[in-house]
N, CA, C and O of each residue as an XYZ file, in Angstrom:
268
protein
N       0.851     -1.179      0.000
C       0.000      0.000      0.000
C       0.891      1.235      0.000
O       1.731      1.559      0.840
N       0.516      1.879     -1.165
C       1.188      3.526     -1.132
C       0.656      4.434     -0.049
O      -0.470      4.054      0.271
N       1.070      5.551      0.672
C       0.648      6.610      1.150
C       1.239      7.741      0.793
O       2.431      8.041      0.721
N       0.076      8.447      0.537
C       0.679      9.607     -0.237
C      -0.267     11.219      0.421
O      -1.435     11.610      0.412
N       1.158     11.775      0.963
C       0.492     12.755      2.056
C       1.547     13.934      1.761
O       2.475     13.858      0.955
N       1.306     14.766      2.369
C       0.030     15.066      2.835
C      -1.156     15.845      1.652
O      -0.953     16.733      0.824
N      -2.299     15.158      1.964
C      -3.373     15.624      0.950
C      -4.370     16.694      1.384
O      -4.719     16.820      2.558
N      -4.851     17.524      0.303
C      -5.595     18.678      0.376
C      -6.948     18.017      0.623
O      -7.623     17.820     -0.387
N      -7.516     17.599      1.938
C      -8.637     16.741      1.849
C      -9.899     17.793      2.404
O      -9.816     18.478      3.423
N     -11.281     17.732      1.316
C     -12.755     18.106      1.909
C     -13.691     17.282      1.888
O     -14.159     16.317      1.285
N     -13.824     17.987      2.770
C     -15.333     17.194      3.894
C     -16.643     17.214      2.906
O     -16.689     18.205      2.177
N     -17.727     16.260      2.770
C     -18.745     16.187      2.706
C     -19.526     17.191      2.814
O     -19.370     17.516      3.991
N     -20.495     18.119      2.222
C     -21.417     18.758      2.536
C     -22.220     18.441      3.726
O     -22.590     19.323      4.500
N     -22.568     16.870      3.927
C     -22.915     16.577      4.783
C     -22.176     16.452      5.954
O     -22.977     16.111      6.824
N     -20.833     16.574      6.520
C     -19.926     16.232      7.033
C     -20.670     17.185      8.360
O     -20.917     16.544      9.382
N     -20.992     18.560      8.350
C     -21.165     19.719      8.913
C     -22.646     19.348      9.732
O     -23.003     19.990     10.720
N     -23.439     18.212      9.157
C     -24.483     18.333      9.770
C     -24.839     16.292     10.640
O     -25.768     15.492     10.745
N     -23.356     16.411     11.026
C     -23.889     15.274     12.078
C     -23.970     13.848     10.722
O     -25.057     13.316     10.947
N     -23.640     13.478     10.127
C     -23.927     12.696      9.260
C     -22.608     11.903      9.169
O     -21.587     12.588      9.233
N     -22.473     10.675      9.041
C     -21.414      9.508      8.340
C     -20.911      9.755      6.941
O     -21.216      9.146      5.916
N     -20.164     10.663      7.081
C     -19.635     11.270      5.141
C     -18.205     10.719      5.385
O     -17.706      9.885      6.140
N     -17.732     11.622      4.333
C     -16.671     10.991      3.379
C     -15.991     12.215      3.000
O     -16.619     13.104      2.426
N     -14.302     12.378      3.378
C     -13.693     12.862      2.605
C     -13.209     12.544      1.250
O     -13.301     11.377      0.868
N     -12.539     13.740      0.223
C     -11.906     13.606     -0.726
C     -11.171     14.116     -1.008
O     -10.934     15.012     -0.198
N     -10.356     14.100     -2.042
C      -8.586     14.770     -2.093
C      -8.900     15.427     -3.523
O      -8.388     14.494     -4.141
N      -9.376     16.372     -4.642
C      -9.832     17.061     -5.771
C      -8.929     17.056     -6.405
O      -8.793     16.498     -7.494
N      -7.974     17.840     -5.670
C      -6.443     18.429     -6.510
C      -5.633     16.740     -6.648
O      -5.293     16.317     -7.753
N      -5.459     16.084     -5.611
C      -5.041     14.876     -5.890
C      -5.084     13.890     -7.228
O      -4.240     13.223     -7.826
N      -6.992     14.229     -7.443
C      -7.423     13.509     -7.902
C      -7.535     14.050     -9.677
O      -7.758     13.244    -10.581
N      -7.349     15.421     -9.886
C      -6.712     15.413    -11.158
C      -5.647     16.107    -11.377
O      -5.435     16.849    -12.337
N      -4.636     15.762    -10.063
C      -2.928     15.235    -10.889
C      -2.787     14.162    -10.839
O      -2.060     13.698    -11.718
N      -3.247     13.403    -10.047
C      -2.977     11.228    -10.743
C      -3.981     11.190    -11.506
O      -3.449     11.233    -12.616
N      -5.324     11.127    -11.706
C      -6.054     10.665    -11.963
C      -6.674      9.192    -11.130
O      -6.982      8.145    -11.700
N      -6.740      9.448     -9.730
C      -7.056      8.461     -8.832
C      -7.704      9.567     -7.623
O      -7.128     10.626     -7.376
N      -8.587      9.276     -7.141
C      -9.831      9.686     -6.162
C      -9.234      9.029     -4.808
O      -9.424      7.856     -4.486
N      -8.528      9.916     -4.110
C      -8.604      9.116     -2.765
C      -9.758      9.846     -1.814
O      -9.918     11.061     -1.704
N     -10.526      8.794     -1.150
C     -11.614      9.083     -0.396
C     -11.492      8.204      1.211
O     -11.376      6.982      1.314
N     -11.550      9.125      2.289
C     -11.875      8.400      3.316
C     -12.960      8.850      4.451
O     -13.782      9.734      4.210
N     -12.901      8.185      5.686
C     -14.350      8.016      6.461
C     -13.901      9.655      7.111
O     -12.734      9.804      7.474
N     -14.887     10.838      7.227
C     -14.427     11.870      7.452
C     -13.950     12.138      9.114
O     -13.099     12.921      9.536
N     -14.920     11.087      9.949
C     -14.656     10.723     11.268
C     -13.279     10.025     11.834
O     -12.896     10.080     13.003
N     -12.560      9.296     10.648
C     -11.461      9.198     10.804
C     -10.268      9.314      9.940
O      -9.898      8.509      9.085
N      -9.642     10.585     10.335
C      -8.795     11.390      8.835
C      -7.482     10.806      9.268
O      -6.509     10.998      8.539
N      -7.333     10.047     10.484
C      -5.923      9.147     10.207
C      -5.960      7.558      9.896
O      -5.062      6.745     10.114
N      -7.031      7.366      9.419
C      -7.488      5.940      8.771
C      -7.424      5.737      7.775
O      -7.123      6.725      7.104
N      -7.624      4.522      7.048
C      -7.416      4.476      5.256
C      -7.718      5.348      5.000
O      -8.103      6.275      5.712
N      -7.589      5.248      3.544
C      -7.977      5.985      2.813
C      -8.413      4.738      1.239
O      -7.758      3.805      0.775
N      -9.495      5.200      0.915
C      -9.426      4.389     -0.682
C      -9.358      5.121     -1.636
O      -9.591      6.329     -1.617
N      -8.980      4.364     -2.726
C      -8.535      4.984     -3.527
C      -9.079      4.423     -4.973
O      -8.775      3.257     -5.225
N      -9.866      5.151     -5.962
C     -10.745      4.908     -6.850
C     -10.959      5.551     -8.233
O     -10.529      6.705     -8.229
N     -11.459      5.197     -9.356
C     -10.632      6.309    -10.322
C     -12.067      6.681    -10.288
O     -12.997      6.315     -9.569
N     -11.944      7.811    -11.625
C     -13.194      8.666    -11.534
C     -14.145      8.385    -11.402
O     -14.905      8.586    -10.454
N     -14.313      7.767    -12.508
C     -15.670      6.940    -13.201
C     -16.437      6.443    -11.601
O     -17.550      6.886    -11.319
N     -15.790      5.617    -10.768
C     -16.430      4.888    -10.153
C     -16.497      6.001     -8.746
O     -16.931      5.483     -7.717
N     -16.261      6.862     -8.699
C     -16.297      8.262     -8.036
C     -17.449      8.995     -8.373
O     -18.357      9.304     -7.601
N     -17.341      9.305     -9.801
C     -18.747      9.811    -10.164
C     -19.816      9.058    -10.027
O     -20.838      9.710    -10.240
N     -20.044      7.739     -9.708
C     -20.710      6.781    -10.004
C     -21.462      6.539     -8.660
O     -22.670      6.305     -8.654
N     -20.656      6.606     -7.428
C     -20.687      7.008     -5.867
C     -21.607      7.667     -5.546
O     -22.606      7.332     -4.910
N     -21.088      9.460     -6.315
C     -21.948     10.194     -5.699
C     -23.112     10.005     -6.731
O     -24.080     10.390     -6.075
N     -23.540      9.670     -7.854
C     -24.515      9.999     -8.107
C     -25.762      8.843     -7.344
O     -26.954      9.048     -7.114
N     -24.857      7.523     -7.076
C     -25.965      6.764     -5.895
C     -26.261      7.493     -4.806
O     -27.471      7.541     -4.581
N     -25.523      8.120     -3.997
C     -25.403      9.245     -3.160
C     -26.830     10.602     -3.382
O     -27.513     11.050     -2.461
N     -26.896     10.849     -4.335
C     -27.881     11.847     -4.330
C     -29.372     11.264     -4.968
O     -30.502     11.754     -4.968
N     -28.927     10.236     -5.403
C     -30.370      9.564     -5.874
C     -30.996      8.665     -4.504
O     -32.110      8.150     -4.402
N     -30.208      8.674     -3.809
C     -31.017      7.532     -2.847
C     -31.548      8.464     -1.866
O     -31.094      9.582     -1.625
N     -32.510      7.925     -1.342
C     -33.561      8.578     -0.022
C     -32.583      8.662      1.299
O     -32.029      7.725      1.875
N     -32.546      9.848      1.559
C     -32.003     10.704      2.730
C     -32.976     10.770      4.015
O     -32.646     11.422      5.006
């Protein structure tokens, strides 16, 4: 496993309101072209790591599903 730090990581929109979100790394993610995402509750824990497609693919289950 690579680690690759330190990363420019943001919080979830939801992150702010009490909710189980998810960070992400932006700038990271288009100079590799790899999405690292982790649990926002724990920012010294994994991290995964995912390419776009299946990033975009995330959030759009993410906003289609019942909240």
């Amino acid at each position: 496993m690579t680690t690759i730090e330190p990363l420019n990581w943001i919080k979830s929109s939801y992150s702010n309101n009490g909710g189980a979100c998810v960070e992400w790394a932006p700038e990271h993610a288009s100079a590799s072209g790899v999405v690292p995402v982790r649990d926002s509750k724990r920012p010294t824990g994994p991290s995964l790591m995912v390419s776009p497609s299946a990033w975009t693919g995330l959030i759009a289950l993410a906003r289609s599903a019942e909240l």
